[in-house]
Kinemage of the C-alpha trace (Angstrom):
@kinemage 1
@onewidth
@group {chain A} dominant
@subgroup {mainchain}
@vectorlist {calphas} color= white
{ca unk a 1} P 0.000 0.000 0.000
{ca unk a 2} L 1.221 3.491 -0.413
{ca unk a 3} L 0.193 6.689 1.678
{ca unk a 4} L -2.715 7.524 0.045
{ca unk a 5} L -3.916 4.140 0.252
{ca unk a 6} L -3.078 3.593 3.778
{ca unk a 7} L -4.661 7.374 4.421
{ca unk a 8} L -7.889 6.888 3.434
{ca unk a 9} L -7.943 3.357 5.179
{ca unk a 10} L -6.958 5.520 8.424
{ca unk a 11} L -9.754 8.016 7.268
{ca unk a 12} L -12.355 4.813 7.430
{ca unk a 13} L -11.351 3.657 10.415
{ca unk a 14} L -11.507 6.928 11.910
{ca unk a 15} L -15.371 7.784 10.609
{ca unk a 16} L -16.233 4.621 11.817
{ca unk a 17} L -15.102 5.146 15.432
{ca unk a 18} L -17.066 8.597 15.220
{ca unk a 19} L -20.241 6.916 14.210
{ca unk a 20} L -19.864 4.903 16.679
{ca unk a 21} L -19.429 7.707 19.478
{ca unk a 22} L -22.434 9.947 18.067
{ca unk a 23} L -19.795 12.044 16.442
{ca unk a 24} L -19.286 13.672 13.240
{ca unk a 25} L -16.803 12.397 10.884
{ca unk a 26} L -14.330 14.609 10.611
{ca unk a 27} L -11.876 15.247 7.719
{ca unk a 28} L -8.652 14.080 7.699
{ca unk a 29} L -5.646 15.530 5.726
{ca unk a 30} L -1.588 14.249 6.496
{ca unk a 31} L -1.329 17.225 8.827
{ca unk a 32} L -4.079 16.430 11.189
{ca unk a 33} L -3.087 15.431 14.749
{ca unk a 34} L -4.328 12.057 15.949
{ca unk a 35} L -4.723 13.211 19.473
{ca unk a 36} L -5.303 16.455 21.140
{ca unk a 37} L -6.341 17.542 17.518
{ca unk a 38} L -10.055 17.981 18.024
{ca unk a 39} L -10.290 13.834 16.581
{ca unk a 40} L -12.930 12.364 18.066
{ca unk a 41} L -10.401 9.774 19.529
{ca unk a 42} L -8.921 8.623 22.588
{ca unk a 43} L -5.906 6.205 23.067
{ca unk a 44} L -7.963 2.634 23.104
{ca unk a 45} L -9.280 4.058 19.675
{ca unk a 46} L -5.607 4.784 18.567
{ca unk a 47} L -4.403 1.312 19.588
{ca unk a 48} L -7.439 0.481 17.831
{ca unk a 49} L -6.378 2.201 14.634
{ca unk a 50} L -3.248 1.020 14.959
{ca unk a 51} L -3.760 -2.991 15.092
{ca unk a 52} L -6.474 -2.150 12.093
{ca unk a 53} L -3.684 -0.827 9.749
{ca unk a 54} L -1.665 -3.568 10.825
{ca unk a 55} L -4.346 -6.110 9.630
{ca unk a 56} L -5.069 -4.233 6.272
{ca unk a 57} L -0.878 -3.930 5.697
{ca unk a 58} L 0.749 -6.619 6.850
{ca unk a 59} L 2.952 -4.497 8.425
{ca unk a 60} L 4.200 -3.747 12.186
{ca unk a 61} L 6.010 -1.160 12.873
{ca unk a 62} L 6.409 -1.304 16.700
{ca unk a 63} L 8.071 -4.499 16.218
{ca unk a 64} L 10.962 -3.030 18.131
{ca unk a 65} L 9.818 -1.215 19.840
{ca unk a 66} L 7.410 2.816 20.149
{ca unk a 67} L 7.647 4.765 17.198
{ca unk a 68} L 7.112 8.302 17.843
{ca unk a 69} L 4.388 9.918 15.339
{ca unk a 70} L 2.042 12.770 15.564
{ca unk a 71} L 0.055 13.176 12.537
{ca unk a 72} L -2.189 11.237 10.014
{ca unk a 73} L 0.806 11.762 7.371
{ca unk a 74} L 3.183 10.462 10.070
{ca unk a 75} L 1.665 7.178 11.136
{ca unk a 76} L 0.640 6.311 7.021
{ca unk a 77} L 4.468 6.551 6.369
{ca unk a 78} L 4.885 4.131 8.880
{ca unk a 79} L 3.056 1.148 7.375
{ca unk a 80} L 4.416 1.794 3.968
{ca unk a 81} L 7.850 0.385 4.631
């Protein structure tokens, strides 16, 4: 997958943990902040998003260990290795 293709299957994930909290589903560029961004998310729905992305890629990239990321962009880069 590349990182538009991993990006908008963050971006479903995402709107589907909003539905799921009443939310709306917000939009999602490389630049947004996963948390503390105004996302709709908390840190079960991040390790959510992360073992999801994992699934779709085949691809871990806390193997060895944290990987720091901040952004959309950022954690997309990381499952395109």
């Amino acid at each position: 997958m590349n990182v538009d293709e991993v990006l908008d299957k963050l971006r479903e994930i995402i709107a589907t943990a909003a539905k799921s909290k009443g939310a709306s589903v917000p939009h999602i560029t490389e630049d947004t902040a996963l948390l503390g961004g105004g996302l709709p998310l908390d840190s079960l729905d991040l390790a959510g998003l992360v073992v999801e992305l994992e699934n779709a890629t085949g691809i871990d990239p806390f193997r060895s260990g944290f990987v720091n990321f901040r952004t959309a962009g950022e954690l997309a880069r990381l499952y395109c290795q």
